[in-house]
C-alpha positions in Angstrom: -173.3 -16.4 63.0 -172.8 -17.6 59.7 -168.8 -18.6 59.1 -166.9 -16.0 56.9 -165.9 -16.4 53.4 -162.6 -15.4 52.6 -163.2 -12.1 51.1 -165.2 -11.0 54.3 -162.3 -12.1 56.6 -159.9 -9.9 54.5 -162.7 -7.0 54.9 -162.7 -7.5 58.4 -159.4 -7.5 58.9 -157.4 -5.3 57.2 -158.2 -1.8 58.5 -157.4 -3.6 62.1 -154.3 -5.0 61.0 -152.9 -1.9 58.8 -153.7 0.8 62.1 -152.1 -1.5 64.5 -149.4 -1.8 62.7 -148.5 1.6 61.2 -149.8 3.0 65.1 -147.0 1.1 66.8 -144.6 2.6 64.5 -145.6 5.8 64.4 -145.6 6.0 68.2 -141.8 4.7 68.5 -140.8 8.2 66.6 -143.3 10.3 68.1 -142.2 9.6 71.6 -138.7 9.6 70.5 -139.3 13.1 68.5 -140.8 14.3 72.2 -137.2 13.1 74.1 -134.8 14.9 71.1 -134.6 12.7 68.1 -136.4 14.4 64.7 -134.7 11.4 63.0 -138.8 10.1 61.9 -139.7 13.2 61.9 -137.4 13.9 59.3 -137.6 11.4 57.0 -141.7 12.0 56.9 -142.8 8.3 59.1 -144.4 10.7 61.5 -147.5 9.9 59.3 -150.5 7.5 59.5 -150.2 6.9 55.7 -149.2 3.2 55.7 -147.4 3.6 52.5 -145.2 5.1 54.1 -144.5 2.2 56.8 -144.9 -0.9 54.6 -142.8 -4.1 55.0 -143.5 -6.4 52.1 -142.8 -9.3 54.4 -144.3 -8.1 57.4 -146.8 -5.5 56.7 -148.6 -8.7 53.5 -146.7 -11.5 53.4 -147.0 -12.7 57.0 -150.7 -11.7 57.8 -151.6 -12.6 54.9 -150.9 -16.0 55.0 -151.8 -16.6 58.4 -155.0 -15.0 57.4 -155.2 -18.2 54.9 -154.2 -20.4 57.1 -157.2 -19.9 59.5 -155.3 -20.2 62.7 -157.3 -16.9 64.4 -153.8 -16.0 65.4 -152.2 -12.8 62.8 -150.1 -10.6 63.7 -147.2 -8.8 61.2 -145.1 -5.1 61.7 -144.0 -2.7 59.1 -140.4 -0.9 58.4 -139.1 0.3 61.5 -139.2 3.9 62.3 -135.5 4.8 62.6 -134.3 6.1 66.1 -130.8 7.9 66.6 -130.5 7.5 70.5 -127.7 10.1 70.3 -130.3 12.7 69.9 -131.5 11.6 73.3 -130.0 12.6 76.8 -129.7 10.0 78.2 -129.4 7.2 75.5 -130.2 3.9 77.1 -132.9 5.2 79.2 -134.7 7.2 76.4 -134.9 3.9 74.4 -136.4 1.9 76.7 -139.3 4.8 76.5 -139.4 4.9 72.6 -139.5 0.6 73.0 -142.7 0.7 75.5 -144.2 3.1 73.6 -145.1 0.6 70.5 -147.1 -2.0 73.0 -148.6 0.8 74.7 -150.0 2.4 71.7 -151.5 -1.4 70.8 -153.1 -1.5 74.1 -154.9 2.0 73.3 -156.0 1.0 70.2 -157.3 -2.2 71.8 -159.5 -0.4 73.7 -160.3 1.7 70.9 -161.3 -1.1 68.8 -163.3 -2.5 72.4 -165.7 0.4 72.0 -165.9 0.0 68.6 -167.3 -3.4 68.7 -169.5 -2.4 71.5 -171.3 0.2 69.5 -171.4 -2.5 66.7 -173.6 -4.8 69.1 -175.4 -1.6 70.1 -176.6 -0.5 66.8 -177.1 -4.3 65.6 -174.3 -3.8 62.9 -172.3 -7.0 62.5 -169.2 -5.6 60.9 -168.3 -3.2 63.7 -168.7 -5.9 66.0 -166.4 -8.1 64.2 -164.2 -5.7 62.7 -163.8 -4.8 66.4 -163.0 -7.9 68.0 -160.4 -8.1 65.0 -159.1 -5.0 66.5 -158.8 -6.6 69.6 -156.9 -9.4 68.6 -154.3 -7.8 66.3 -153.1 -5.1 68.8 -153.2 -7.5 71.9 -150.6 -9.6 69.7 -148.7 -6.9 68.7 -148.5 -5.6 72.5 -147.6 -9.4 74.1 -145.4 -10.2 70.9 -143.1 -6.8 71.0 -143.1 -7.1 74.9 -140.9 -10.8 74.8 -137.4 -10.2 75.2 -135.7 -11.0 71.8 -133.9 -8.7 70.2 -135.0 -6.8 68.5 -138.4 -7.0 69.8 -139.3 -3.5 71.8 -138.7 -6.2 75.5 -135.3 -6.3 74.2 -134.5 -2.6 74.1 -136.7 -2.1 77.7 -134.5 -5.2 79.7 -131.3 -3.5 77.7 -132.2 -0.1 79.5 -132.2 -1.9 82.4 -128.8 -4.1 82.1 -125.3 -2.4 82.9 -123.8 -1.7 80.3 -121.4 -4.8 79.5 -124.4 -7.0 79.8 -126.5 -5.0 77.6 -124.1 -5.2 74.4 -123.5 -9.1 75.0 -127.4 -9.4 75.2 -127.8 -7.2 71.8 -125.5 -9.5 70.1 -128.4 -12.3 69.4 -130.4 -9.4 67.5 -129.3 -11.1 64.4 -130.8 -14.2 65.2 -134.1 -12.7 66.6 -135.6 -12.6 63.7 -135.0 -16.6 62.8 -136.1 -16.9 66.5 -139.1 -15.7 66.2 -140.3 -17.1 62.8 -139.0 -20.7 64.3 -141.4 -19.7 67.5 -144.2 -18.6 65.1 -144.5 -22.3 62.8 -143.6 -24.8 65.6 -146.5 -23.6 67.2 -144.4 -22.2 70.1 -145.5 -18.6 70.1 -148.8 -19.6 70.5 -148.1 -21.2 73.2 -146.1 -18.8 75.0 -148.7 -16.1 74.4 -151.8 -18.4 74.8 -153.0 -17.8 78.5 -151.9 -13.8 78.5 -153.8 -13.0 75.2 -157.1 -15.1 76.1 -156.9 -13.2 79.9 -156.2 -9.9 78.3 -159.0 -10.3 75.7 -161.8 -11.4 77.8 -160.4 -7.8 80.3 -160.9 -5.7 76.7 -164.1 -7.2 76.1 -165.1 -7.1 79.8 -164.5 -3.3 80.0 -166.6 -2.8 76.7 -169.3 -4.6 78.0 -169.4 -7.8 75.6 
């Protein structure tokens, strides 16, 4: 296999990226629209239109340059789909649902996109195939990235529906340093670390059950 020009990785990409992405969001307000909050509903982010979900930052910005860099390792998120958890019965609880339900959508379309490349190497079509192990990829970092307990990572709001109450409000207090957190964890090569073995063990499962 010939290695990919830049234009081709961008091709390859993009469609991954863009549905994993706007997927995870969407699924935040769906479940949350399901447990009493219309809040996404509401203001129209029930939609797979990723207009609608783009972060400059996140959504371009991020993947894109990582996409440059060649590292193999993207990953990015979009505007967050607001959430009033006093729509919900029981608050704290309800959260933790709307939380899971980003990393579980990424692990559906993960197996999506397994099948996908499966049919690619089925029908001899190289661009499924690669498109599909993109796919792969993405969503599995999404999933493992969202699942790590910093706030405001989707971990964070699951291990606060967990804590008492007292300990859940002193643990949401470092939310405004999550985000410094991460991008520190991101360029000293520490996120890849941490989500080295789970990713390459979850991968090789996704393309075990597809048959690759």
């Amino acid at each position: 296999m010939e290695e990919l020009s830049l234009i081709q990785r961008i091709i390859i990409w993009i469609l991954p990226v863009i549905f994993a992405i706007t997927v995870h969001e969407v699924a935040h307000g769906w479940v949350a629209k399901k447990l009493g909050d219309n809040t996404a509903s509401f203001m129209g982010r029930l939609t797979l239109n990723p207009v609608k979900h783009i972060d400059i930052l996140g959504t371009l910005i991020i993947p894109g340059l990582l996409l440059l860099s060649f590292t193999g390792f993207i990953f990015g998120w979009a505007k967050p789909v607001p959430v009033d958890p006093r729509n919900f019965k029981n608050p704290r609880r309800d959260m933790a649902i709307v939380a899971l339900a980003g990393p579980v959508s990424n692990l559906l379309m993960a197996l999506s996109w397994a099948l996908i490349a499966r049919v690619g190497v089925m029908i001899e079509q190289e661009v499924f195939y690669l498109m599909g192990i993109a796919g792969i990829s993405i969503n599995l970092v999404l999933a493992l990235i969202n699942l790590i307990p910093i706030p405001p990572l989707d971990g964070s709001r699951i291990i606060s529906g967990i804590l008492s109450d007292k300990w859940a409000w002193q643990y949401n207090r470092f939310e405004r340093f999550g985000f410094i957190i991460l991008l520190a964890l991101l360029w000293t090569g520490g996120l890849g670390y941490i989500l080295g073995y789970p990713l390459y063990y979850m991968q090789n499962m996704f393309l075990t059950l597809a048959g690759l």
